[in-house]
DRENNU-840354 format. One line per 3 residues: number of its first residue (from 1); for each residue x, y, z of N, C-alpha, C. Coordinates in steps of 0.02 Angstrom, whole numbers, always signed. Example, Ala and Ser with C-alpha at 12.3 -4.5 7.8 and 13.67 -1.06 7.14 Angstrom:
residues 2
1 = +660:-284:+390:+615:-225:+390:+660:-165:+390 ~ +642:-112:+354:+684:-53:+357:+645:+2:+394;
end
This chain:
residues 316
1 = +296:+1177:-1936:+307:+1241:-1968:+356:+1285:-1930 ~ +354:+1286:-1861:+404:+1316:-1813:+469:+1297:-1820 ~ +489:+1225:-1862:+557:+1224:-1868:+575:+1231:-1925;
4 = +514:+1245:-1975:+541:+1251:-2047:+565:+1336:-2034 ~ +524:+1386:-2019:+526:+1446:-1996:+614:+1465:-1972 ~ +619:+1426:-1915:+690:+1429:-1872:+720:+1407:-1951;
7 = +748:+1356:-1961:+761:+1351:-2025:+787:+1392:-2090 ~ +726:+1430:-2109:+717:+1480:-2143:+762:+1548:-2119 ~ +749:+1563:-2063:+791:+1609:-2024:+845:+1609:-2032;
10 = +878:+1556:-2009:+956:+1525:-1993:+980:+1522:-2081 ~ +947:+1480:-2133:+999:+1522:-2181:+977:+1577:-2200 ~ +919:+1627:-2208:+937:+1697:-2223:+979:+1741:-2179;
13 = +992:+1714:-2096:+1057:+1752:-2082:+1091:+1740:-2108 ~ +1127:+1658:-2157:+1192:+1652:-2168:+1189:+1666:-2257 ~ +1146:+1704:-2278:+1131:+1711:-2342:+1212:+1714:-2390;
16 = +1249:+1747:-2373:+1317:+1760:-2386:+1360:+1689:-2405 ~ +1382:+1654:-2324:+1414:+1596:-2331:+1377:+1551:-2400 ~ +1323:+1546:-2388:+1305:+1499:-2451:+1302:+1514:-2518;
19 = +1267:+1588:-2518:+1301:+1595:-2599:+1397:+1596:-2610 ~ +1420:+1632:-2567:+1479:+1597:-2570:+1523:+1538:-2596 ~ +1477:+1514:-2546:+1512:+1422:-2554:+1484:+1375:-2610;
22 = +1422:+1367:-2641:+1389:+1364:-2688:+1442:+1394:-2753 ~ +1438:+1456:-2742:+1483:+1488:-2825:+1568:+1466:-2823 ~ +1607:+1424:-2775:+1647:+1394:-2756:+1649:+1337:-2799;
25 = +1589:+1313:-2783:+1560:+1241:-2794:+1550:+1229:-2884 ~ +1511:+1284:-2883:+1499:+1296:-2959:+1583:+1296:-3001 ~ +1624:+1317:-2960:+1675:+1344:-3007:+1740:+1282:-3017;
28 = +1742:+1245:-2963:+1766:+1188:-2986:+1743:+1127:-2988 ~ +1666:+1121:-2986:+1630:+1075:-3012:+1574:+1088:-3055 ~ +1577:+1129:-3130:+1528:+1161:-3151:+1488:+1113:-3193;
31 = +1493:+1034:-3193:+1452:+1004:-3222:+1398:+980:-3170 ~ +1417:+975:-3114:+1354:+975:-3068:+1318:+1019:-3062 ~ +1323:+1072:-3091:+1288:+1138:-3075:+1243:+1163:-3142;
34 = +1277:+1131:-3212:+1270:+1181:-3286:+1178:+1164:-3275 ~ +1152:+1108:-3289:+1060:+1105:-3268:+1040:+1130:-3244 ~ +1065:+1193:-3188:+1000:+1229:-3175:+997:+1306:-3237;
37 = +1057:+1284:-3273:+1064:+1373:-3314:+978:+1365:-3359 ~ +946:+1327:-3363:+878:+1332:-3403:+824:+1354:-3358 ~ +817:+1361:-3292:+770:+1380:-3229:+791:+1448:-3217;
40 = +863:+1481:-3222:+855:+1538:-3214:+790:+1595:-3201 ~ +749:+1606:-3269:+725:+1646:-3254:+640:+1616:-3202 ~ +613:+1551:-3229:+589:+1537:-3160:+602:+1557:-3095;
43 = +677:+1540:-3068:+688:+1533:-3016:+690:+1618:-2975 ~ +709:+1673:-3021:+699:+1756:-3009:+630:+1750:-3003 ~ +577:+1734:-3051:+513:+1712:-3040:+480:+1715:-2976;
46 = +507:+1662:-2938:+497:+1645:-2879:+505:+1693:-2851 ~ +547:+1733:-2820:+575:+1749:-2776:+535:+1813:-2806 ~ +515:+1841:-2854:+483:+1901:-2848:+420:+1877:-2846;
49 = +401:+1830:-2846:+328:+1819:-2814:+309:+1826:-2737 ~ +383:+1791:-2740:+382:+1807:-2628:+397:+1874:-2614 ~ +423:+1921:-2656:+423:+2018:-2644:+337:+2008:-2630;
52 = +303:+1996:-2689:+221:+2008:-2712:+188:+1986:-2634 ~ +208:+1904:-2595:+160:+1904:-2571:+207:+1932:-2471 ~ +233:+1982:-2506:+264:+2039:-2410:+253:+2105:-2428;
55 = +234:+2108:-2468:+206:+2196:-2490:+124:+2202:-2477 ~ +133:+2252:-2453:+51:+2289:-2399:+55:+2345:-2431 ~ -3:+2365:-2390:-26:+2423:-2421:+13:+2500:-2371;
58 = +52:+2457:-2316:+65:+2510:-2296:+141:+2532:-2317 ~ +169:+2501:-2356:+204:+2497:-2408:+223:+2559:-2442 ~ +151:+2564:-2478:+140:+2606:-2535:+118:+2688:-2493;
61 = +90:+2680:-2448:+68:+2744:-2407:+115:+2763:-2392 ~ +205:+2740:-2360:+255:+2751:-2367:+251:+2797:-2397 ~ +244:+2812:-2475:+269:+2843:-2521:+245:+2901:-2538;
64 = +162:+2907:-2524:+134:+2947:-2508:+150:+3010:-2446 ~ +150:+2969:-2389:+194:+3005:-2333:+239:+3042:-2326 ~ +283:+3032:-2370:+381:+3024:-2384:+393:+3034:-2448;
67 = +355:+3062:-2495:+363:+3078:-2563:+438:+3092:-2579 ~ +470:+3157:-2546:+526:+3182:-2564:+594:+3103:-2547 ~ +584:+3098:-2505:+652:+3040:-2466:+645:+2993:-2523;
70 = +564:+2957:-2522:+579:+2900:-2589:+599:+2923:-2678 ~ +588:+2988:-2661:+621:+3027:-2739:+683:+3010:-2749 ~ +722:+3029:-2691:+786:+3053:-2678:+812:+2971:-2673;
73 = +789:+2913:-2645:+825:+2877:-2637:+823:+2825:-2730 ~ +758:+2833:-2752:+757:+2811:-2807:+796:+2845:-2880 ~ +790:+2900:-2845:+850:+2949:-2923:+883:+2915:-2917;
76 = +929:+2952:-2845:+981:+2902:-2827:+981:+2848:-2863 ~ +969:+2781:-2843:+980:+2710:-2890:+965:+2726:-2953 ~ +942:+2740:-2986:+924:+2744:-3050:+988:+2809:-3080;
79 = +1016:+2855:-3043:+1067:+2892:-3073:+1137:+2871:-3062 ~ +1154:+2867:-2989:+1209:+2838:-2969:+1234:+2781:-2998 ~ +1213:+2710:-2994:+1241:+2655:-3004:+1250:+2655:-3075;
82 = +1190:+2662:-3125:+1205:+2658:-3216:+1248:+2698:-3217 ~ +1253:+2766:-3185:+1337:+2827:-3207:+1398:+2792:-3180 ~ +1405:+2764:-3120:+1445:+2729:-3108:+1468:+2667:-3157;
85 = +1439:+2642:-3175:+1438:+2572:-3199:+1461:+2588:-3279 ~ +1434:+2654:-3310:+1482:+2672:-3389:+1527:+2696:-3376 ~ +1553:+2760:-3321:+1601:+2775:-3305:+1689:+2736:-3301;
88 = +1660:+2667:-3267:+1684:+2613:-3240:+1712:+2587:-3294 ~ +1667:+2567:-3358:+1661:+2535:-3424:+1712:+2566:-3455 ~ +1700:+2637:-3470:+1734:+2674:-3525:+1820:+2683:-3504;
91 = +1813:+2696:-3408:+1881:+2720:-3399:+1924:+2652:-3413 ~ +1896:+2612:-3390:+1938:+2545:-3362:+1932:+2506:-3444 ~ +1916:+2532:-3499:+1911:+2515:-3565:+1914:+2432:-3559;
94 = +1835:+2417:-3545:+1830:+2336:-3537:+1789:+2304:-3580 ~ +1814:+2246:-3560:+1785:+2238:-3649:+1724:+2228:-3668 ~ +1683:+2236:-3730:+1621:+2233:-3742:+1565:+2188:-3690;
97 = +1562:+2149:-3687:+1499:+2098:-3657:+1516:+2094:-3585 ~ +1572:+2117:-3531:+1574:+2134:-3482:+1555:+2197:-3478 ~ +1567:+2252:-3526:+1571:+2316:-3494:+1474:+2308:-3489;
100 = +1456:+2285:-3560:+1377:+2277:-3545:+1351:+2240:-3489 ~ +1356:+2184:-3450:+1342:+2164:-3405:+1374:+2195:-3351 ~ +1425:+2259:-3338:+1412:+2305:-3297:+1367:+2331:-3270;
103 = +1351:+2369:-3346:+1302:+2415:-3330:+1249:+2375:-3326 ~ +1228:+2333:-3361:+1163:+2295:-3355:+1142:+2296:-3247 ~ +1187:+2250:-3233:+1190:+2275:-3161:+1183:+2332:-3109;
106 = +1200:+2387:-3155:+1199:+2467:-3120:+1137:+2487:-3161 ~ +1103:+2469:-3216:+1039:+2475:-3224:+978:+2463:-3162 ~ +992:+2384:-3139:+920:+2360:-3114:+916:+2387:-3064;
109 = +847:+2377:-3031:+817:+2406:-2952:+842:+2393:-2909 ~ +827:+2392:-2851:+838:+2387:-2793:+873:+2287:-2757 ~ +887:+2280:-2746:+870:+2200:-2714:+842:+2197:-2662;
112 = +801:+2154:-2638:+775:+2142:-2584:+806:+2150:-2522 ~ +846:+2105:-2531:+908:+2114:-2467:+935:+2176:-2439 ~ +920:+2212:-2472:+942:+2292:-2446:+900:+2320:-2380;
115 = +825:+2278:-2379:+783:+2305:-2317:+802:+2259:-2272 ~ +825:+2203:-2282:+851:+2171:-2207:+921:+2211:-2176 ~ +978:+2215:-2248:+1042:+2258:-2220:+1007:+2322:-2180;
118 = +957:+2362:-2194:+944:+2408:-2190:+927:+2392:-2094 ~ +885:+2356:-2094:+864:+2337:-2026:+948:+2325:-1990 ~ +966:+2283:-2006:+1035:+2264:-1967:+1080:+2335:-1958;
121 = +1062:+2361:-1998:+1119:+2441:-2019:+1075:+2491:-1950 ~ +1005:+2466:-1933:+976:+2519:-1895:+960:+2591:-1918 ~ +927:+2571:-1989:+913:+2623:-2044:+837:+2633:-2030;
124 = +831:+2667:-2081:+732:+2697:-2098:+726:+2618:-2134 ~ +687:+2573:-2110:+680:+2509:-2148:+635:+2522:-2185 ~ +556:+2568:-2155:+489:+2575:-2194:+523:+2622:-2255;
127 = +575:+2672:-2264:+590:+2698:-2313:+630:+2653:-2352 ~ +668:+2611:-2356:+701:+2547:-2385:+655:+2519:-2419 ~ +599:+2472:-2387:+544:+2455:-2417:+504:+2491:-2475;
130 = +494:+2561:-2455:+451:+2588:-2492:+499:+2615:-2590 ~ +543:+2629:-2551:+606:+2625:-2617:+618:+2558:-2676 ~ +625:+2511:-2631:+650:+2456:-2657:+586:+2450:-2693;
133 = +511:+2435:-2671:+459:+2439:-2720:+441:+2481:-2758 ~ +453:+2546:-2756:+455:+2584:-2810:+489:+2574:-2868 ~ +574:+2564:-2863:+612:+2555:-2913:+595:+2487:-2954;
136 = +579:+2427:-2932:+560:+2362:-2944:+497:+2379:-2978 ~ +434:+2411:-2981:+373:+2418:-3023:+405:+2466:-3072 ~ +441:+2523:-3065:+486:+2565:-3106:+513:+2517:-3178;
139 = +567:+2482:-3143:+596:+2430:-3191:+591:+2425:-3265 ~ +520:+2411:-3272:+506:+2362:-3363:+517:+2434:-3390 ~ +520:+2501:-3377:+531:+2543:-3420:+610:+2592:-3392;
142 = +612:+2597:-3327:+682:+2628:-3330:+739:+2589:-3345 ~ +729:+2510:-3309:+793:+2484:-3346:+828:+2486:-3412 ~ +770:+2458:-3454:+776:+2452:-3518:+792:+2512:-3562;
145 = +772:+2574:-3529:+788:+2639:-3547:+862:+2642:-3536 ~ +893:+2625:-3496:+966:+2656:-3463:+1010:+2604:-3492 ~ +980:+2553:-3478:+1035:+2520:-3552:+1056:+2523:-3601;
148 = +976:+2544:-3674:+986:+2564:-3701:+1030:+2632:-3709 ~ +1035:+2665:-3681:+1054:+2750:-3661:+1152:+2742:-3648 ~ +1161:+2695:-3621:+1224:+2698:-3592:+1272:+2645:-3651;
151 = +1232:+2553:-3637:+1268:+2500:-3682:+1257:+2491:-3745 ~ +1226:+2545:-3802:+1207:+2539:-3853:+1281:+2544:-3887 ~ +1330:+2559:-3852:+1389:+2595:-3890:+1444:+2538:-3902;
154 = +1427:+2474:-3877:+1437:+2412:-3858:+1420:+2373:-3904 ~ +1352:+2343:-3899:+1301:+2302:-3922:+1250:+2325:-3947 ~ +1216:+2290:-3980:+1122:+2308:-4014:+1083:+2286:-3950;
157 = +1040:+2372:-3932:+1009:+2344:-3880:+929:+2363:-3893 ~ +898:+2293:-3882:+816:+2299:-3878:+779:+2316:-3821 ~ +771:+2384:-3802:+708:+2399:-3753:+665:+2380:-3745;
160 = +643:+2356:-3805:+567:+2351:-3804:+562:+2266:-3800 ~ +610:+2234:-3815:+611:+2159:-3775:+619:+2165:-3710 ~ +678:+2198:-3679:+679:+2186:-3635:+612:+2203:-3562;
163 = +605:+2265:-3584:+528:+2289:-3574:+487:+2223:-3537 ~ +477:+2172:-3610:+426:+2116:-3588:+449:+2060:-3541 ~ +522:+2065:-3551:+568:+2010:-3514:+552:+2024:-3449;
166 = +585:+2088:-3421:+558:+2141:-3348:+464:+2112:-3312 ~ +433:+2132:-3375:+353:+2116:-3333:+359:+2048:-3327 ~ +380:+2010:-3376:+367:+1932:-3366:+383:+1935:-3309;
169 = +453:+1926:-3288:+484:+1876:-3233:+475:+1932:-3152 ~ +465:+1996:-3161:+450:+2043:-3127:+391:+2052:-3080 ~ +346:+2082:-3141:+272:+2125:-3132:+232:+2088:-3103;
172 = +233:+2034:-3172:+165:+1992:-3166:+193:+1917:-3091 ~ +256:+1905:-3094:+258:+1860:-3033:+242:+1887:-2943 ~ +259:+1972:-2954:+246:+2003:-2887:+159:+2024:-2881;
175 = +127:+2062:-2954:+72:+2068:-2955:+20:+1983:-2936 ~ +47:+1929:-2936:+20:+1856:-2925:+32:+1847:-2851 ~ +89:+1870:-2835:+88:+1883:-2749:+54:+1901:-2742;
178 = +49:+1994:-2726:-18:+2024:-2708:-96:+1984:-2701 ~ -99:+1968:-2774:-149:+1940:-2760:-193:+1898:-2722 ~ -105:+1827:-2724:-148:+1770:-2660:-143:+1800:-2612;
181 = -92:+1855:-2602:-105:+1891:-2521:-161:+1891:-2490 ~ -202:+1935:-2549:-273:+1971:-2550:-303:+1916:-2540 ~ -318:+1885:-2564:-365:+1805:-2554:-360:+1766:-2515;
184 = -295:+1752:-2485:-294:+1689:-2430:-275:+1743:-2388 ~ -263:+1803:-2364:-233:+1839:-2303:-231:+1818:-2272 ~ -235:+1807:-2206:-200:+1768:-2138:-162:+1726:-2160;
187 = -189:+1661:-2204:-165:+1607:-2225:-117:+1588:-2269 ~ -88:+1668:-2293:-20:+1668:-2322:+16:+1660:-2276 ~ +20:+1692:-2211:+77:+1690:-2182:+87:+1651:-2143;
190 = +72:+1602:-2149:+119:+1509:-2135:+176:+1511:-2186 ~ +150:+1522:-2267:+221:+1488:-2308:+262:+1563:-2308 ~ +241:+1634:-2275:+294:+1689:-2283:+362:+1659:-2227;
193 = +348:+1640:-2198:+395:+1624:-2131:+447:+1574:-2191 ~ +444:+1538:-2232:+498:+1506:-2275:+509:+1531:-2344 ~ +478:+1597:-2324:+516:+1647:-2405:+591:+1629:-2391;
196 = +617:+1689:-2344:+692:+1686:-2332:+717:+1628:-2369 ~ +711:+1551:-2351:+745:+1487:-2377:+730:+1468:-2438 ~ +678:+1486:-2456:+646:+1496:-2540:+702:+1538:-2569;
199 = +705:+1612:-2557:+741:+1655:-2592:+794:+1650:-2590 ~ +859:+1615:-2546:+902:+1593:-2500:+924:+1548:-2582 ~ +883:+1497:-2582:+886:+1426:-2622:+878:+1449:-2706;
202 = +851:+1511:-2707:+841:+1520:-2774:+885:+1569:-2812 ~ +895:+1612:-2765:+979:+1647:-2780:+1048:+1613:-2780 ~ +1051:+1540:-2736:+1095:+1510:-2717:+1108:+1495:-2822;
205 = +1067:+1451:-2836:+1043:+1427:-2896:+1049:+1438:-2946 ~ +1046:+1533:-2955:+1040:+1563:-2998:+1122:+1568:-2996 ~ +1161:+1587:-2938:+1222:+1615:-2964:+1258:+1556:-2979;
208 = +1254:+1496:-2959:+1293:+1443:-2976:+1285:+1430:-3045 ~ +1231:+1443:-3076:+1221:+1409:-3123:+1259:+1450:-3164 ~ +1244:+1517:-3174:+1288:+1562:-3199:+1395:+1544:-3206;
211 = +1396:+1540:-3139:+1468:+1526:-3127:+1500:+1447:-3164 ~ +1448:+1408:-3157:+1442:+1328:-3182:+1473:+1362:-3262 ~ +1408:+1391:-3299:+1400:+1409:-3366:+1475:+1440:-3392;
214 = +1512:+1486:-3349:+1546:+1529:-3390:+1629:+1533:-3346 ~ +1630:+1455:-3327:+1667:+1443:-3262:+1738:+1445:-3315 ~ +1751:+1465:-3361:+1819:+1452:-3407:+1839:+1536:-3421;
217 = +1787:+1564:-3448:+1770:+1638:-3439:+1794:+1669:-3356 ~ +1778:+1652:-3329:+1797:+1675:-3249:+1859:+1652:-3236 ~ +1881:+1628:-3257:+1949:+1593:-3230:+2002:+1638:-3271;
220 = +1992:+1669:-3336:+2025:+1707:-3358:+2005:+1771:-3360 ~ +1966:+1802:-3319:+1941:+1878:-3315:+1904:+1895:-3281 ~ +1875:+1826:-3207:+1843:+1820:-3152:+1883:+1883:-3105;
223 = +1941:+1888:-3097:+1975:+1931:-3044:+1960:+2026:-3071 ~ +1959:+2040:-3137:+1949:+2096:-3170:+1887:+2103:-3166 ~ +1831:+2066:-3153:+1766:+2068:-3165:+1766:+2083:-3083;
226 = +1786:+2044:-3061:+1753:+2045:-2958:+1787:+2109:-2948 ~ +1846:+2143:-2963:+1878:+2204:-2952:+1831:+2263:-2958 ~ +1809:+2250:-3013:+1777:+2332:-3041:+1696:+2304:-3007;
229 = +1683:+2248:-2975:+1607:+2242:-2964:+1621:+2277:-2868 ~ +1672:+2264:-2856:+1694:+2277:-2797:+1678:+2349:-2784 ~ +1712:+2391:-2814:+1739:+2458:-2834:+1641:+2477:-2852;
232 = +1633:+2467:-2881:+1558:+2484:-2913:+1501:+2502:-2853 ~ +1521:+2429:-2819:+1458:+2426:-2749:+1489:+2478:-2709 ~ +1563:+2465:-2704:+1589:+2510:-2636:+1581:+2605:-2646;
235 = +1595:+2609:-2722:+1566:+2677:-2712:+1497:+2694:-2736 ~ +1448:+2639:-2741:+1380:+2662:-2726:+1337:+2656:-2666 ~ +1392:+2627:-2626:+1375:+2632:-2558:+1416:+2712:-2513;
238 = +1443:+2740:-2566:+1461:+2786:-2526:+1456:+2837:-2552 ~ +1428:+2857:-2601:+1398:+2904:-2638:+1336:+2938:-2614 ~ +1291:+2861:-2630:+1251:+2864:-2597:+1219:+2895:-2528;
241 = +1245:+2859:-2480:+1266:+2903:-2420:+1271:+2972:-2411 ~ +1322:+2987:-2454:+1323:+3061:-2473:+1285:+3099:-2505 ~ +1250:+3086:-2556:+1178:+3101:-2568:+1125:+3125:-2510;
244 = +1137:+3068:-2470:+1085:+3074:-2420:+1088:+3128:-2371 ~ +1156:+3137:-2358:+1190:+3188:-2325:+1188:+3243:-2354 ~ +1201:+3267:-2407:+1195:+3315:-2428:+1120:+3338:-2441;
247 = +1058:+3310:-2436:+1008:+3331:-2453:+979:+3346:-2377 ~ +1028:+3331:-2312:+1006:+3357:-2257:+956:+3271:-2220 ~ +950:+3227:-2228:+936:+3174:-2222:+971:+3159:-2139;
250 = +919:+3137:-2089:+940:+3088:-2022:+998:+3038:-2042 ~ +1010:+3021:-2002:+1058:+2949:-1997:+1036:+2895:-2010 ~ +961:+2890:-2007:+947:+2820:-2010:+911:+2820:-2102;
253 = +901:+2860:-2121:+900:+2887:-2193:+950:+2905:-2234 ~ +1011:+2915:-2203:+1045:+2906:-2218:+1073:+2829:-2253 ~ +1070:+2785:-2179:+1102:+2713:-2198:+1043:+2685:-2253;
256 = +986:+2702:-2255:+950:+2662:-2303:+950:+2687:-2357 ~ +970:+2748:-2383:+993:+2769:-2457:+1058:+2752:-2482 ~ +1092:+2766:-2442:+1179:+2723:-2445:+1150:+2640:-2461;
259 = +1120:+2608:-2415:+1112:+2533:-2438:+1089:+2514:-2520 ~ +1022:+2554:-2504:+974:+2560:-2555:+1016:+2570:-2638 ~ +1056:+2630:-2653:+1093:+2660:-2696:+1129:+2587:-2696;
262 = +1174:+2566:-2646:+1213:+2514:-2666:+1207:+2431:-2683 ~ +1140:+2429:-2678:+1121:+2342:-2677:+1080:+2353:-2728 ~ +1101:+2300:-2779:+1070:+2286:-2837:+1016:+2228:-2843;
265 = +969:+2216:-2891:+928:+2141:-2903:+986:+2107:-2941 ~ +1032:+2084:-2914:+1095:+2053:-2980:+1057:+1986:-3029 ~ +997:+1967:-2983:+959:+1911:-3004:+927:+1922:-3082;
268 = +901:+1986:-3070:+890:+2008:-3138:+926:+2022:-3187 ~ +976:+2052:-3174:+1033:+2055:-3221:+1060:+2008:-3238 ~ +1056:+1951:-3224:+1069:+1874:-3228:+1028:+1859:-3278;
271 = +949:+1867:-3273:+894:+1837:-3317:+900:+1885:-3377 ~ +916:+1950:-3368:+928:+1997:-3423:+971:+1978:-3479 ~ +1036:+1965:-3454:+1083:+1950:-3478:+1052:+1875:-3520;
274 = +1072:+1825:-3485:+1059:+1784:-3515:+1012:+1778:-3589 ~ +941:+1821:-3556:+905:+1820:-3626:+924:+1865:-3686 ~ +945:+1900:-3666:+950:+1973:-3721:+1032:+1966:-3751;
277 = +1074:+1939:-3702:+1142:+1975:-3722:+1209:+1931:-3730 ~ +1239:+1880:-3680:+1287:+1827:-3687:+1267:+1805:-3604 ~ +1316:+1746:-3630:+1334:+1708:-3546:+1390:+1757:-3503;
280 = +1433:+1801:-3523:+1486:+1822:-3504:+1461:+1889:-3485 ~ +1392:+1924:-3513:+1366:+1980:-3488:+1340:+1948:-3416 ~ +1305:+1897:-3417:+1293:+1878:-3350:+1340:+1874:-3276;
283 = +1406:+1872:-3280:+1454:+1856:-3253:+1461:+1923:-3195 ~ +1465:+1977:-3226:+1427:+2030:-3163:+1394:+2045:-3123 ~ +1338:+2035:-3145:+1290:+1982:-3106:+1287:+1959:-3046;
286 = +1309:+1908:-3076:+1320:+1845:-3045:+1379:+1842:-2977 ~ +1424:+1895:-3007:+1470:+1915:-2945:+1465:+1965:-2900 ~ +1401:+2000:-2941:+1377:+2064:-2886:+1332:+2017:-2813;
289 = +1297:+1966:-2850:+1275:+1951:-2812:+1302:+1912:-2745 ~ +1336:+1887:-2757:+1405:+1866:-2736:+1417:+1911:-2665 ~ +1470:+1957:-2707:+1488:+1992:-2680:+1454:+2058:-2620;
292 = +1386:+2074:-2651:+1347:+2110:-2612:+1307:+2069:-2543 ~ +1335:+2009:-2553:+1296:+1979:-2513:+1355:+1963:-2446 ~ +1414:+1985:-2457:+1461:+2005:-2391:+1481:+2073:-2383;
295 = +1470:+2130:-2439:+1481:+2200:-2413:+1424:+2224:-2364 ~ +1369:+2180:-2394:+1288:+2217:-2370:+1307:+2199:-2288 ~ +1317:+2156:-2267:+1338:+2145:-2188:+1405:+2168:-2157;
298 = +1455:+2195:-2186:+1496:+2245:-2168:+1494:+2288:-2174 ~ +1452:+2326:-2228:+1415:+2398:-2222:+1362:+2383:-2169 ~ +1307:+2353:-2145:+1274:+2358:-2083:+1304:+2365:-2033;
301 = +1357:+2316:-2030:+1412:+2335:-1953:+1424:+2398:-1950 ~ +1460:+2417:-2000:+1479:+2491:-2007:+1454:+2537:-1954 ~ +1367:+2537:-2009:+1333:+2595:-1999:+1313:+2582:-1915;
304 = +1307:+2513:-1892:+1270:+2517:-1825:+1329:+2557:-1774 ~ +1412:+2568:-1784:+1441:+2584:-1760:+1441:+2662:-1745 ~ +1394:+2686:-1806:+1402:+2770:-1816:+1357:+2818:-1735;
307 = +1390:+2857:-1745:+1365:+2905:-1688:+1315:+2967:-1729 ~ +1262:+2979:-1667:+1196:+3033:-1704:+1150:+3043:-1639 ~ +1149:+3108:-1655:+1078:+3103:-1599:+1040:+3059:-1592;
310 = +1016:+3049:-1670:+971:+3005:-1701:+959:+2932:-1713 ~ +1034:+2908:-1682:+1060:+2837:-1685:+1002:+2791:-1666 ~ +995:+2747:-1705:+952:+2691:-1693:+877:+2698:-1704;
313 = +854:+2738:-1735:+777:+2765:-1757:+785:+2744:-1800 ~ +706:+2708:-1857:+675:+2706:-1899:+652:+2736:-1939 ~ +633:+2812:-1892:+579:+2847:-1940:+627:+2911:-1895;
316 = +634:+2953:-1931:+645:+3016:-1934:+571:+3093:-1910;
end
């Protein structure tokens, strides 16, 4: 188990290179790849079951504690990224089923990965955490709300499917965590030590398959799509920030609302897409994920570089 662990470690540091190289892979070999586009939403499944079984209870007391900060960091995501993401749509007049898989993207919660950047960034991690689970139980009703609200002008959009899509692959796979938590406690955490390579393997998966699927689509509007997904993260990572700043926020609350605001579940917007909307709404997605998965470690460099009284604290 000690070398599956090491293992596990070693690719969630290199989480980046491999989705990388994988969506590479996908793109000029997309028939080795098109079989996993039917596991999709399993495979998000997974990986929010492994959120379910690393969430405690001290988690949630977070929130209790810190009421105002997790307000502020959850508006935040939930205002910033969807305004960004129509803004983006309408100015840059793109076309229907991308501009929706924009926003679909600047809809969803938090991603996981934002509390490790957050750690590497030398942020409030317990406030990262407590955010990222807020917005993620949030979900089956704000997402579906802000889609409707923003991409209706686009496409026919069902809330109230998507709603059930959200708990399926969401609620009920993290609420099934919790649970075995609760039941085997101690004895979960042998298989937590190979989440990382689980989640690692199941995002790898998800975006290839995507890229596999719509690898003709990308080749003619892949560079316009990674542009504005670029532009999207980079100023919700700095908005954000500023948010944080302006509400009078430490430095290390700072970097975890800046992260937080800027890292998306692209995984879901993947499973979203796919069910509700086209293959080509997925493609945002699929490149956010991509892509956030080398800003998120050059925004941590960043921030560890910044100067503060406060430099290098957790908790404020």
């Amino acid at each position: 188990m000690q070398a599956l662990a090491r293992l596990s470690r070693f690719v969630g540091n290199t989480f980046a290179i491999w989705v990388l190289l994988f969506a590479v892979l996908a793109f000029f070999y997309p028939a080795a790849f098109r079989g996993i586009g039917p596991y999709i939403v399993p495979l998000l499944g997974l990986i929010m079951f492994g959120m379910g079984l690393t969430l405690s209870k001290e988690d949630f007391r977070e929130v209790a504690r810190r009421p105002l900060d997790v307000a502020i960091g959850v508006g935040g995501q939930f205002v910033i990224m969807p305004g960004l993401a129509w803004i983006l749509s309408t100015t840059l007049a793109l076309p229907p089923e991308v501009a929706v898989g924009v926003i679909l993207v600047g809809c969803c919660p938090g991603g996981t990965a934002s509390n490790v950047m957050t750690f590497l960034a030398r942020g409030d991690v317990a406030l990262s955490v407590a955010i990222t689970s807020v917005t993620t139980l949030l979900a089956p009703i704000v997402t579906p709300a802000l889609i409707y609200l923003l991409a209706s002008q686009w496409i026919d959009v069902s809330a109230s499917a998507m709603f059930w899509s959200i708990v399926q692959v969401v609620v009920i796979p993290i609420a099934l965590g919790v649970l075995v938590q609760y039941l085997l406690k101690e004895k979960v955490q042998v298989g937590v030590a190979a989440l990382p390579l689980v989640s690692v393997v199941a995002i790898v998966a998800i975006v290839a398959a995507v890229v596999a699927g719509n690898q003709e689509r990308i080749a003619t509007s892949g560079l316009m799509i990674f542009a504005v997904v670029v532009l999207h993260n980079g100023l919700g990572l700095l908005i954000g920030y500023g948010l944080a700043k302006v509400c009078g926020m430490s430095l290390p609350k700072r970097k975890a609302i800046s992260i937080e605001v800027g890292m998306q579940n692209s995984g879901l917007g993947v499973a979203l897409a796919t069910a509700h909307f086209s293959p080509l709404a997925a493609v945002p997605s699929a490149i956010f994920s991509v892509w956030h998965n080398i800003s998120g470690p050059l925004a941590a460099t960043l921030f560890r570089r910044f100067d503060g009284d406060d430099k290098g604290k957790h908790q404020a």
